[in-house]
C-alpha positions as CSV (number, residue, x, y, z in Angstrom):
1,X,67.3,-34.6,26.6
2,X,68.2,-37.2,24.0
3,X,69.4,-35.9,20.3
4,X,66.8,-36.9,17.3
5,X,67.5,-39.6,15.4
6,X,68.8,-38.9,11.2
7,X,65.5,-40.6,10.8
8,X,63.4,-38.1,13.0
9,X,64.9,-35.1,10.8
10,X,64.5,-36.9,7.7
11,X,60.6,-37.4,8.7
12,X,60.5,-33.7,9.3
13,X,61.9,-33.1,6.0
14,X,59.2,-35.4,4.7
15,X,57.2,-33.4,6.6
16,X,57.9,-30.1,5.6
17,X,57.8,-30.9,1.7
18,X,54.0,-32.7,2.5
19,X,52.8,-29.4,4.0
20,X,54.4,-27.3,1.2
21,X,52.4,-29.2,-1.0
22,X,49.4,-29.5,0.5
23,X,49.6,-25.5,0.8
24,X,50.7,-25.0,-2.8
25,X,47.8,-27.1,-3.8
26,X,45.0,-25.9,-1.5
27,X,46.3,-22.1,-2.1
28,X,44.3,-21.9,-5.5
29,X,40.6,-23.5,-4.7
30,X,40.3,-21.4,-1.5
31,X,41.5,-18.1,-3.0
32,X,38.7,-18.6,-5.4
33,X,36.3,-18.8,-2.9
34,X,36.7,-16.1,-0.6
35,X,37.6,-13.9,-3.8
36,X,34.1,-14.6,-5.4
37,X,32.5,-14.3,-1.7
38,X,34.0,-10.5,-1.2
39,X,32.9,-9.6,-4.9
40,X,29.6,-10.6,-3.9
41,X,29.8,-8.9,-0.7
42,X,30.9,-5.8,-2.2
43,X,28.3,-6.1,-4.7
44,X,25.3,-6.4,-2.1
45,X,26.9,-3.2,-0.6
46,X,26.4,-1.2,-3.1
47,X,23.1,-1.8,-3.6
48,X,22.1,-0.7,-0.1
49,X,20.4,2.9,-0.1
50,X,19.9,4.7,3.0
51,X,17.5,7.0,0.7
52,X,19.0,10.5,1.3
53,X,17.8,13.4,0.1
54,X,19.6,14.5,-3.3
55,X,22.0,17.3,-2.0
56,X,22.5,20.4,-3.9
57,X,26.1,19.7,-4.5
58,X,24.8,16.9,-7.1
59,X,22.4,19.2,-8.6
60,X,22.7,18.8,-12.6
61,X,24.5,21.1,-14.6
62,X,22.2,23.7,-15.9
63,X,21.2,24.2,-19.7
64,X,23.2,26.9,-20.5
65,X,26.1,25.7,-18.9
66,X,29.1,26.2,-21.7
67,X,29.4,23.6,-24.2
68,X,32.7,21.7,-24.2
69,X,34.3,20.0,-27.3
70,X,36.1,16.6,-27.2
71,X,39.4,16.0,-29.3
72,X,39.8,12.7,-30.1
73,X,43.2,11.9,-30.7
74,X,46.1,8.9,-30.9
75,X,47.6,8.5,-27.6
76,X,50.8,7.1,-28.9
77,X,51.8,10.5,-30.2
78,X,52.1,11.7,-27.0
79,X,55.7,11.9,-25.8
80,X,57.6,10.1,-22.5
81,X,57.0,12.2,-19.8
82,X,59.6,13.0,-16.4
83,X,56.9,11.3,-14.3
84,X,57.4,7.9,-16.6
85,X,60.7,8.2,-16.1
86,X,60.6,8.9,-12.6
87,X,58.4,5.7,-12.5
88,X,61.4,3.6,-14.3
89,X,64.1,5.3,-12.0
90,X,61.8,3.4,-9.3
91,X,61.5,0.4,-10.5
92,X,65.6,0.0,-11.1
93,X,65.9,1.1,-7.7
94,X,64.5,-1.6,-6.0
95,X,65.5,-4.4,-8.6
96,X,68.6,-3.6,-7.4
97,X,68.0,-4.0,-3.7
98,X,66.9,-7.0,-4.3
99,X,69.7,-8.2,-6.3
100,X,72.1,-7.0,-3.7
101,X,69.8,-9.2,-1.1
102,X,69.6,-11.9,-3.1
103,X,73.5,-12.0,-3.5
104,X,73.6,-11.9,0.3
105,X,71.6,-14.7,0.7
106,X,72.9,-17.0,-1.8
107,X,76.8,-15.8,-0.2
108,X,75.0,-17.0,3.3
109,X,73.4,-20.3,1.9
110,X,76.8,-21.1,0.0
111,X,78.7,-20.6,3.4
112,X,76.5,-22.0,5.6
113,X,76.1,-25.2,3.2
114,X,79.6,-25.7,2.7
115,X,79.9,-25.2,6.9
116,X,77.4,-28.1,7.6
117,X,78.4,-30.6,5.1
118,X,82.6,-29.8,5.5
119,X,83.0,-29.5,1.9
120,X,85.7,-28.4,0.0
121,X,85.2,-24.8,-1.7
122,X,85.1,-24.8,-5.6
123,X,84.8,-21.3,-7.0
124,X,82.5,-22.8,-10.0
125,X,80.4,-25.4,-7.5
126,X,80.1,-22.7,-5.7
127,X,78.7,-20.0,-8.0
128,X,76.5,-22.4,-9.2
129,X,75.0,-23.2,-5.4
130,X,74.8,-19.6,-5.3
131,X,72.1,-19.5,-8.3
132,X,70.4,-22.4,-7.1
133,X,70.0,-21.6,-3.9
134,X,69.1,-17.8,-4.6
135,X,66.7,-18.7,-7.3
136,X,63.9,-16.6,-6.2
137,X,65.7,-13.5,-7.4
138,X,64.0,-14.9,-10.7
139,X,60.6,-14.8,-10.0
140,X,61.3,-11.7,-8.0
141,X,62.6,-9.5,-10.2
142,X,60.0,-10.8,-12.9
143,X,57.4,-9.6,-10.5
144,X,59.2,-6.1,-10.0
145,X,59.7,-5.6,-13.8
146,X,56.8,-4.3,-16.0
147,X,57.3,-7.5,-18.8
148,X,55.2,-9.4,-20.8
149,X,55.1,-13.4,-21.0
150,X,57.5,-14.2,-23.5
151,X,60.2,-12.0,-21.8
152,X,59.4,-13.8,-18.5
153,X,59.7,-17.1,-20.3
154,X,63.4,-15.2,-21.5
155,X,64.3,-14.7,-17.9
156,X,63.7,-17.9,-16.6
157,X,65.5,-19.8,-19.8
158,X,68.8,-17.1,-19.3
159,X,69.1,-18.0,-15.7
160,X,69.1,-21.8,-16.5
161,X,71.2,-21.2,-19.4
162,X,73.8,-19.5,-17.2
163,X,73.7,-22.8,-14.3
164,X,74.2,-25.0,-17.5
165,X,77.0,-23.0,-18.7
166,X,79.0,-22.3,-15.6
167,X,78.5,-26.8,-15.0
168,X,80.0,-27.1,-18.8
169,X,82.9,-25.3,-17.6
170,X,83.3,-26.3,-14.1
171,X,82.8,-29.8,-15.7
172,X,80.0,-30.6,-12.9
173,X,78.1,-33.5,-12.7
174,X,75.1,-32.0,-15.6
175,X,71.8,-34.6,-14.5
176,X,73.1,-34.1,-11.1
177,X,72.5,-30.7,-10.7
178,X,69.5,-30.7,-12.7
179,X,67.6,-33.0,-10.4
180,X,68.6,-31.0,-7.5
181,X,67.3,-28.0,-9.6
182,X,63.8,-30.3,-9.7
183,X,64.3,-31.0,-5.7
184,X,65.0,-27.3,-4.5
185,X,62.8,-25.6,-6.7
186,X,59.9,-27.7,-7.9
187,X,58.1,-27.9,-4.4
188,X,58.6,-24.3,-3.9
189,X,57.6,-22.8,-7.4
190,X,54.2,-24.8,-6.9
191,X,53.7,-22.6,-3.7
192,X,55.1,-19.2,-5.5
193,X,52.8,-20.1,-8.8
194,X,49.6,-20.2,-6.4
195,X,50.7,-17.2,-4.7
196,X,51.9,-15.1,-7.4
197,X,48.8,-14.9,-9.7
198,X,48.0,-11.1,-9.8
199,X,44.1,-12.5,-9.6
200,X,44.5,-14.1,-6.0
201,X,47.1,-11.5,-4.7
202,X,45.0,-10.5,-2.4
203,X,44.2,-13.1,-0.7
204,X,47.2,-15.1,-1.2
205,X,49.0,-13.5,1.5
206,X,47.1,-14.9,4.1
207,X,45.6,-18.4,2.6
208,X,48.8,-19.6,1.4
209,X,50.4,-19.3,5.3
210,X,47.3,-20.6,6.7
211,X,47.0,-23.7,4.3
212,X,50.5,-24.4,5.9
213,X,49.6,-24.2,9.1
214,X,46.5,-26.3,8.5
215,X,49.2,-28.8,6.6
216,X,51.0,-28.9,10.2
217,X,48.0,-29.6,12.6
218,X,46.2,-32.3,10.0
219,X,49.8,-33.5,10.4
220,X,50.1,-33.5,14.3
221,X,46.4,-35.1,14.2
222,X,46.9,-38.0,11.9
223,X,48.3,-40.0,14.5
224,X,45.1,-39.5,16.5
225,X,42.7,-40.2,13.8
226,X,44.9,-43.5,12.4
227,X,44.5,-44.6,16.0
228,X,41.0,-43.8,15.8
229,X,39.9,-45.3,12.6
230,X,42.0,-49.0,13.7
231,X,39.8,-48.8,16.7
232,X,42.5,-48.0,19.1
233,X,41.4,-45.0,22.2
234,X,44.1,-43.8,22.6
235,X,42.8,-41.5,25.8
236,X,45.0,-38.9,27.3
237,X,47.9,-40.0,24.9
238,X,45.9,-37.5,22.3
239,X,46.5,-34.3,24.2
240,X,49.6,-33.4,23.2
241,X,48.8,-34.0,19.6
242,X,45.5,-31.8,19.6
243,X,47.4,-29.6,21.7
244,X,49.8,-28.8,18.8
245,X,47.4,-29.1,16.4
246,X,45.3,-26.3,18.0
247,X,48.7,-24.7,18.1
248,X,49.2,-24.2,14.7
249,X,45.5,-23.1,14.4
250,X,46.3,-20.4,16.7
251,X,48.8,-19.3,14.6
252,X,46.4,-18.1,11.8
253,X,44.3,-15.5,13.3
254,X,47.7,-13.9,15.0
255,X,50.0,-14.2,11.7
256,X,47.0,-12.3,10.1
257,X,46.5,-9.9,12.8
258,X,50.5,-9.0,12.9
259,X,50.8,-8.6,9.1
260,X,47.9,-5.9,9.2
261,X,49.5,-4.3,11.8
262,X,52.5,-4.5,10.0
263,X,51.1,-3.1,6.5
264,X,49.0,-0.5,8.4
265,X,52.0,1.1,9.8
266,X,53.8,0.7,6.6
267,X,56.7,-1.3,7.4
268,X,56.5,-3.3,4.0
269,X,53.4,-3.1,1.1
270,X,51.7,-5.7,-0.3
271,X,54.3,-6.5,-3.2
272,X,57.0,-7.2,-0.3
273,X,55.2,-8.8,1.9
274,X,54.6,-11.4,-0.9
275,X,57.7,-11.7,-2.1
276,X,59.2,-12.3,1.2
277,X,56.6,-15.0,1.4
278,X,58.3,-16.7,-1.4
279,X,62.0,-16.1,0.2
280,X,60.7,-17.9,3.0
281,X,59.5,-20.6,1.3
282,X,63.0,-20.9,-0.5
283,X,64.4,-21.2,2.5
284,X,62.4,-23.8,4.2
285,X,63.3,-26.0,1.8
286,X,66.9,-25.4,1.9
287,X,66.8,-25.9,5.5
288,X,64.9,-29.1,5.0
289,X,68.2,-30.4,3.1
290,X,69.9,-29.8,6.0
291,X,67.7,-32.0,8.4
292,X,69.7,-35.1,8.7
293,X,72.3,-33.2,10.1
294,X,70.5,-32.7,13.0
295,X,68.7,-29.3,14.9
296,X,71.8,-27.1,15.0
297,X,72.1,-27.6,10.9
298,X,68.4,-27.1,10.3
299,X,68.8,-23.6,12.3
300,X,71.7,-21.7,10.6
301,X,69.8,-22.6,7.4
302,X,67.4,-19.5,8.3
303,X,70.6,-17.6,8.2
304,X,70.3,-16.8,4.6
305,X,66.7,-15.4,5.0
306,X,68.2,-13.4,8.1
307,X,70.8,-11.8,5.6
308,X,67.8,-11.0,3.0
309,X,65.7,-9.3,5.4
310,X,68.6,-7.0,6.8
311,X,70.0,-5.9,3.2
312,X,66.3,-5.3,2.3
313,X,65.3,-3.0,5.0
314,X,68.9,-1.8,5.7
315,X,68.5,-0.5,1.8
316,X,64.8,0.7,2.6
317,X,65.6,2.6,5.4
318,X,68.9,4.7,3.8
319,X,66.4,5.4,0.8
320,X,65.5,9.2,0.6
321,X,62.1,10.2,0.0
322,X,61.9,11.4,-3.5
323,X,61.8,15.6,-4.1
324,X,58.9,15.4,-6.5
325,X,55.3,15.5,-5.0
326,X,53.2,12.9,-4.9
327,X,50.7,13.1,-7.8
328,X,47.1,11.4,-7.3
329,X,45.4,9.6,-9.9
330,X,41.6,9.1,-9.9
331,X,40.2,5.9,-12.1
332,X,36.6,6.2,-13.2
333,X,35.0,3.3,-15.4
334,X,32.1,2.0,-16.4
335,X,31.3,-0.5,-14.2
336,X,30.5,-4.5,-15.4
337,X,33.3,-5.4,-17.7
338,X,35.8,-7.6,-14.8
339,X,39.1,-8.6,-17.3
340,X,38.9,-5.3,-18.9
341,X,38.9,-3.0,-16.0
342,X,41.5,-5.8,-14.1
343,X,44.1,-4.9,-17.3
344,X,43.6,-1.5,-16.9
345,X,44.6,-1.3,-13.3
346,X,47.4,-3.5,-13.6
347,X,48.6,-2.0,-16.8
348,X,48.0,1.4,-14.7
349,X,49.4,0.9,-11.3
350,X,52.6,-1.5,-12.4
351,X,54.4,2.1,-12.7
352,X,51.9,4.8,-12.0
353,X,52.2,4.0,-7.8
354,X,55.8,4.9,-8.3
355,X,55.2,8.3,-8.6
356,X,51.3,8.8,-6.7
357,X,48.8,6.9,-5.6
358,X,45.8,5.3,-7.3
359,X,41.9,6.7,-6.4
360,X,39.2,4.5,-7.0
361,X,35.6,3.4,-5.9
362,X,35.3,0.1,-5.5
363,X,33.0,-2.3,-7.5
364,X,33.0,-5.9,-7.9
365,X,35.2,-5.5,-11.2
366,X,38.4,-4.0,-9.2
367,X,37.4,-5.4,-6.2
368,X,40.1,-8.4,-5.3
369,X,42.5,-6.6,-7.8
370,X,42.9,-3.9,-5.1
371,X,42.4,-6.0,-2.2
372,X,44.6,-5.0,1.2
373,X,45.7,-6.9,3.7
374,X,43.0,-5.2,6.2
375,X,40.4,-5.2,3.7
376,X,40.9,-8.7,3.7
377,X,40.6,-9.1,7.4
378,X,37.7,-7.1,7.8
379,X,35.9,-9.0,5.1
380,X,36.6,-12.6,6.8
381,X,35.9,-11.0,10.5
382,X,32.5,-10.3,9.4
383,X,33.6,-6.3,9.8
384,X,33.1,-5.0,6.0
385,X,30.5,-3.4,6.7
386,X,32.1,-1.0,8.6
387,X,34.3,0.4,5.9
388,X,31.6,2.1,3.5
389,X,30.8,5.1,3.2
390,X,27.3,5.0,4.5
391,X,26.6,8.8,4.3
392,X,27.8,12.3,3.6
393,X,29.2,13.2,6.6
394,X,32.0,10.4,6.6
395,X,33.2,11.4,3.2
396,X,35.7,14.2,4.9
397,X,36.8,11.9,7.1
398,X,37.4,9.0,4.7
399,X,39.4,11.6,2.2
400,X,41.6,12.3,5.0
401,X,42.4,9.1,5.8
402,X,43.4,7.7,2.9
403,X,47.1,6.9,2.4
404,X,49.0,8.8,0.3
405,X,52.5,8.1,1.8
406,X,55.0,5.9,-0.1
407,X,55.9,2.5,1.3
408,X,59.6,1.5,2.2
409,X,59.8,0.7,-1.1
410,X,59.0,3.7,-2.5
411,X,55.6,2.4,-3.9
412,X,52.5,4.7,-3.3
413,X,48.7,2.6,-2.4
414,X,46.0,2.0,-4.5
415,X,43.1,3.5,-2.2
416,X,39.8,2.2,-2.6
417,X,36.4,3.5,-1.1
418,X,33.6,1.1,-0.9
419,X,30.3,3.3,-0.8
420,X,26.4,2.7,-1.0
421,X,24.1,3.3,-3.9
422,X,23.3,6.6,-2.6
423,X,26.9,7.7,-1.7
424,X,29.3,7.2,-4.3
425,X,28.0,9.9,-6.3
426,X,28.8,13.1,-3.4
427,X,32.2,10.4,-2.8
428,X,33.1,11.0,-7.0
429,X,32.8,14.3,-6.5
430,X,34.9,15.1,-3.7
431,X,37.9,13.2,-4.8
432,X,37.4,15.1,-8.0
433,X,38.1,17.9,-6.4
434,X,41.2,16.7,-4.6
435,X,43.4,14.2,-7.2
436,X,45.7,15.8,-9.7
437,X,44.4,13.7,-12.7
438,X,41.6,11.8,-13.8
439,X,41.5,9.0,-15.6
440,X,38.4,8.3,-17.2
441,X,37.7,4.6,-19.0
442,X,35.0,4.9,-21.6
443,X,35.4,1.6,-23.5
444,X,32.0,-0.1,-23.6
445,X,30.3,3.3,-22.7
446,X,26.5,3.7,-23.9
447,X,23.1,5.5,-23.4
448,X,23.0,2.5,-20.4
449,X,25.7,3.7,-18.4
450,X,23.9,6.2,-16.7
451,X,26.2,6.5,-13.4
452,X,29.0,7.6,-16.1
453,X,27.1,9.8,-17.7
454,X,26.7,11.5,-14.4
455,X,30.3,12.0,-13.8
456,X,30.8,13.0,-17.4
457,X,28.6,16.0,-16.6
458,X,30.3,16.7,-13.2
459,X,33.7,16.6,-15.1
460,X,32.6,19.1,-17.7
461,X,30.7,21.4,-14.7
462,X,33.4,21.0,-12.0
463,X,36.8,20.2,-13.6
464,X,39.7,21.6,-15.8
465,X,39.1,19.6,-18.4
466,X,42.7,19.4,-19.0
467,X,43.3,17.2,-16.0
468,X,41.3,14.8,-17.5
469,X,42.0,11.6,-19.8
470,X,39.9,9.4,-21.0
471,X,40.3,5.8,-22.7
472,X,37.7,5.1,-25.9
473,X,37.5,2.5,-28.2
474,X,35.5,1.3,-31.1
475,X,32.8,-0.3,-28.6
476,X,32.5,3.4,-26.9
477,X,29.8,5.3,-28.4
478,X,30.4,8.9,-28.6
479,X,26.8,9.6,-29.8
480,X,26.0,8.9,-26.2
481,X,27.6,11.8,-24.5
482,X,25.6,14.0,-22.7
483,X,24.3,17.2,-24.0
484,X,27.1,19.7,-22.1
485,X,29.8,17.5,-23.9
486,X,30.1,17.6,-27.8
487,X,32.5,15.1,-29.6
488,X,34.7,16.2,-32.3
489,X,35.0,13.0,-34.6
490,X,37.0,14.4,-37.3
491,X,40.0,13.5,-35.6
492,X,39.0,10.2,-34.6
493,X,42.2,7.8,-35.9
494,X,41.3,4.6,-37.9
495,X,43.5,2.2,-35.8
496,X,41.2,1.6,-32.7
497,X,41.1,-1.5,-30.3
498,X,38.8,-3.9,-29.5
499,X,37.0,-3.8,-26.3
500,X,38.8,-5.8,-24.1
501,X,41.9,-5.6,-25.9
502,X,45.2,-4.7,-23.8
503,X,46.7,-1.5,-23.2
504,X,49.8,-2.4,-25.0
505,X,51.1,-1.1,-28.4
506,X,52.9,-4.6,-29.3
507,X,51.8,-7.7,-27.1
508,X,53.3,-7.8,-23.7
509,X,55.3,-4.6,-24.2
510,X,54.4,-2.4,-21.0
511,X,56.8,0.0,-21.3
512,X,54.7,1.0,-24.4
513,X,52.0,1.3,-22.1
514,X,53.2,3.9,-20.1
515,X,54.8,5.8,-22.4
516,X,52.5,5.8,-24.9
517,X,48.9,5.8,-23.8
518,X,49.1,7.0,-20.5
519,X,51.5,9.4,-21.0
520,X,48.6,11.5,-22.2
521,X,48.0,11.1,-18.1
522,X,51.5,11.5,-17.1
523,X,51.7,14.9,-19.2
524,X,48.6,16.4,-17.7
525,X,49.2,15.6,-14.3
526,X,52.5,16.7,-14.3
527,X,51.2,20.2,-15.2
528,X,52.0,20.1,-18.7
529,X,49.8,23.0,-19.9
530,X,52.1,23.9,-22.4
531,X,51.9,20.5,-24.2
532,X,49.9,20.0,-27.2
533,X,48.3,17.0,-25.3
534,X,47.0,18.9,-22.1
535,X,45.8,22.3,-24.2
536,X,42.7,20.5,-25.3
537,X,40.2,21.2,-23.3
538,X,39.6,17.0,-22.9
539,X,41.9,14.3,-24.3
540,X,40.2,11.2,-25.0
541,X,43.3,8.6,-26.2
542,X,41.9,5.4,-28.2
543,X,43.8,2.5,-27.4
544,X,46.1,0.4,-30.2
545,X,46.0,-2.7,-31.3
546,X,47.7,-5.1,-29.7
């Protein structure tokens, strides 16, 4: 069999680079689209009713059921909690696995580049190739690390600062570097950008390898069709083209089936399964540098990916199970208010499935923010159906199975149950029964939100009310609270937020976050009863300015 031309590999550079940008391009329009067409789905699934009987267990709470008093008080007096600095301990954890990985794999893509091009080894030149070459550490660990935009914008600036720095004093070749800077990463950020956007995460995963393989067959075909539009039949010649094509289809449905099996089984979680989505990326484009060196060069330059993946789950699979229980978390909102109740999880989860996993019932607000990789499948399979709770008797079941196992990474789930108009209510109660802490989000509550009025009752009838924090604001209207629950206002602070304000003390500052207003949460579910936050019988934290 005859060796490919330079030419040949150079087209499959071009090639490769077309595809990437095709996918990087086509990743946001059709994320948007099957994100709006699951919120709607969800949304008509709710309303579906199978009319049950009201069961006892929802009964009301009686009249003379005790009265309860409300404290309102400034979350940002509470005090950092061992469970927020359990969370932190995470975090560093794994920043530093990957930063051991990504060292590995910029060692690997140094060696193997200076193998296939027999150049001679300069420390400096070298250090420098290493940062190049390893540059998704960047967006990595900006990913992994609970930071606001401006520090992001810090990250990115320190890291080029440092390649500018070390080719002053290496006296490199300064525009040189910086167009390869443009050509290695350019292509490559377009495909992270469109992947990374916390909005389309959970679809991202799966449209952003599919646009490429959709890139490759409209790639195989255009011979076919060029043929075609000339007026040229080209007959039996086509079949090895469509073959391929069809090929690369194929591979859709099977990459999507193997990464659910994957994520249901737990070998990685949805934040490493995209992030070694952008490693991959990287490294497709250093290979492509490679190509005119022929097959054998294009091959070791998936070495360096090889090296990444064994650190990673070399590191995972030493890391001991932490001591401290899991503690659960339960989110209850009031429905309606998307970008509000999207910040809140983020804000919430970021560090909170470091040390438990995250309870909800899903609505069209949180739907694609907590979006899993089966979820997804089920959703485009036509199978969604089959995962709501359509009547009491699956609630057990459904509580069972819910995940509340770290991944290898040591991040706990975000569980969602999707249930029917006439099943969330016995589904609320149930988990309210099982989770270690509530959560409660009252912003924007009113004599309208009468589904949260409901679980305010069953909170005050069923519940320690000191496992329970809520979030109020100046568009929450305590007036509205039902008769078993009396506010306090006297000690309602002046400094409140606006309604769809963030969670954050100063802007972008989520370690505030955590240690501040939901360390109210942190407290209680870490069984602080002796704390002055969790001996109130409720602890409803207003949120400050950002």
């Amino acid at each position: 069999m005859t060796q490919p031309s330079p030419d040949a590999w150079t087209l499959a550079s071009g090639m490769a680079i077309a595809v990437l940008l095709f996918a990087g391009i086509g990743t946001w329009p059709v994320c948007l689209l099957i994100l709006s067409l699951y919120r709607k789905a969800i949304e008509r699934g709710m309303r579906r009713s199978r009319q049950l009987a009201p069961t006892p267990t929802m009964a009301q709470p009686t009249p003379t059921a005790p009265v309860r008093e409300i404290s309102l008080v400034d979350g940002r007096s509470a005090v950092a909690s061992p469970l927020g600095a359990q969370a932190l301990r995470g975090i560093r954890r794994v920043q530093w696995v990957y930063a051991v990985a990504a060292a590995g794999y910029g060692v690997a893509a140094v060696v193997v580049f200076h193998q296939v091009e027999s150049m001679e080894v300069l420390p400096v030149r070298s250090l420098v190739l290493g940062l190049l070459f390893s540059w998704p550490i960047v967006p990595t660990l900006i990913s992994l690390t609970p930071i606001g935009r401006a520090e992001r914008w810090l990250i990115w600036s320190g890291w080029l600062a440092l390649i500018v720095v070390l080719l002053v004093i290496g006296r490199l070749p300064l525009l040189q570097i910086l167009g390869g800077i443009g050509l290695l990463i350019g292509l490559p950020a377009l495909f992270v950008l469109a992947s990374s956007a916390r909005s389309m995460r959970g679809a991202a995963w799966l449209v952003a390898p599919s646009m490429v393989m959709i890139g490759l067959a409209f790639w195989e075909l255009y011979p076919v069709v060029f043929a075609l539009l000339e007026g040229v039949w080209v007959g039996v010649l086509a079949v090895p083209f469509v073959a391929k094509a069809l090929g690369y289809l194929a591979l859709v449905p099977a990459y999507a089936w193997l990464m659910t099996r994957i994520y249901a089984v737990k070998l990685i979680g949805d934040e490493t399964l995209l992030l070694l989505q952008w490693w991959f990326v990287a490294t497709i484009v250093y290979a492509s540098l490679l190509t005119p060196l022929g097959a054998a060069a294009v091959a070791v330059g998936f070495i360096p990916y090889a090296v990444l993946l064994v650190i990673l789950f070399v590191s995972f699979l030493l890391q001991r199970p932490g001591r401290q229980a899991p503690v659960r978390l339960l989110l209850l909102r009031t429905f309606g208010a998307r970008r509000r109740s999207t910040r809140l999880l983020r804000d919430l989860t970021r560090q909170w499935r470091w040390v438990g996993s995250v309870e909800l019932i899903t609505a069209p607000d949180l739907a694609t923010e907590a979006l899993t990789p089966d979820e997804l499948v089920d959703f485009i399979s036509f199978r969604l159906s089959r995962r709501f709770v359509r009547d009491e008797s699956m609630i057990g079941h459904r509580l069972e199975s819910l995940d509340l196992r770290p991944d290898r990474d040591g991040r706990y789930r975000v569980n969602e149950l999707m249930c029917h108009d006439d099943t969330w209510r016995p589904t609320v109660e149930s988990l309210i029964s099982s989770v270690d802490v509530i959560l409660l989000d009252l912003r924007g509550f009113g004599p309208h939100h009468a589904g949260v009025t409901e679980e305010l009752e069953r909170l005050v009838a069923l519940v320690p009310l000191h496992k329970v924090v809520a979030l109020v604001d100046d568009t929450t209207d305590v007036n509205a609270f039902p008769g078993g629950v009396v506010a306090s206002r006297g000690l309602r602070p002046a400094l409140v937020a606006a309604g769809d304000g963030p969670l954050s003390g100063t802007a972008g500052d989520p370690e505030f976050d955590f240690s501040h207003w939901s360390a109210s949460v942190a407290e209680c579910a870490g069984g602080g009863g002796g704390s002055a936050t969790c001996t109130r019988q409720c602890l409803i934290t207003p949120l400050s300015t950002c």
